[in-house]
N, C-alpha and C positions, 0 to 999 in steps of 0.2 A: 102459360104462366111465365116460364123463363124470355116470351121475346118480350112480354111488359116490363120486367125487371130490364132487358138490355135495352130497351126505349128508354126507360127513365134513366138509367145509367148514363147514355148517351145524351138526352138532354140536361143532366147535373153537367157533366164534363161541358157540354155545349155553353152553356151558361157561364162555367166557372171560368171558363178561355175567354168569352167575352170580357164580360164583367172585369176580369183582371188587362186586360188590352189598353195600351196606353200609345196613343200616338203619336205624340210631343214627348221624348223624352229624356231631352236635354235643351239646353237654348238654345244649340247648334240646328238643333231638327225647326225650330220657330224661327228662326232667324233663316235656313235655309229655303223653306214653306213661302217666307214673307218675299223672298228674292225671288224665286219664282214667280207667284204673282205677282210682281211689278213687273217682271220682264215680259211677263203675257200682256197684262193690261198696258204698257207701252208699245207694244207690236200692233195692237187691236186697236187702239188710240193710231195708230202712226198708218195703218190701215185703213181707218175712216176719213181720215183727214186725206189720202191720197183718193181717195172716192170721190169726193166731196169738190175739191178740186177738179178732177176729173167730171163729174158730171157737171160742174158751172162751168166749165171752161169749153164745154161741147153743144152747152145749150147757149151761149151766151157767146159762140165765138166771130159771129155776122155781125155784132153789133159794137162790140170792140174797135176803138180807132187802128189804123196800122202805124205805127213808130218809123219815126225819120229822123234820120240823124240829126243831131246837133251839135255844132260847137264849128270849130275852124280844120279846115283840111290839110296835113302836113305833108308840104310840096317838098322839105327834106328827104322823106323815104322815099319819092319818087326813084326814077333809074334816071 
C-alpha cells in the first residue's frame, strides 16, 4: 500500500515539474534559439553547395573547355 501512495506521489511531482517547465523564458532565450538555427542551417546550406559543386565538377570535368589566356603580354616585366 505505501509503494502505491510513493508511485502516485512520484507521478503528481512528475507531472507538476513538467507541466510547470518553460523553455523560452525570456526573448533572450528565442532570439538565442533562432541564432543558433540559422548558423546551423547556413553551415548545412554552405555544405550542400560545396557537394554539389564538387560532384558536377568531377563528373563534368573531361568535358569542360581548358582556359587560355587572353589579352596582351607585358614585355615591361620582362628581366
Amino acid at each position: 500500500m505505501e509503494s502505491r501512495g510513493l508511485q502516485q506521489e512520484l507521478e503528481y511531482q512528475f507531472s507538476h515539474v513538467v507541466s510547470r517547465q518553460q523553455f523560452f523564458q525570456s526573448d533572450w532565450d528565442i532570439a538565442s534559439f533562432a541564432v543558433f538555427f540559422i548558423f546551423i542551417g547556413m553551415v548545412l546550406l554552405l555544405v550542400i553547395l560545396v557537394l554539389i559543386r564538387c560532384c558536377c565538377c568531377c563528373c563534368c570535368e573531361d568535358e569542360m573547355p581548358r582556359r587560355r589566356k587572353v589579352g596582351i603580354e607585358n614585355m615591361a616585366l620582362e628581366p
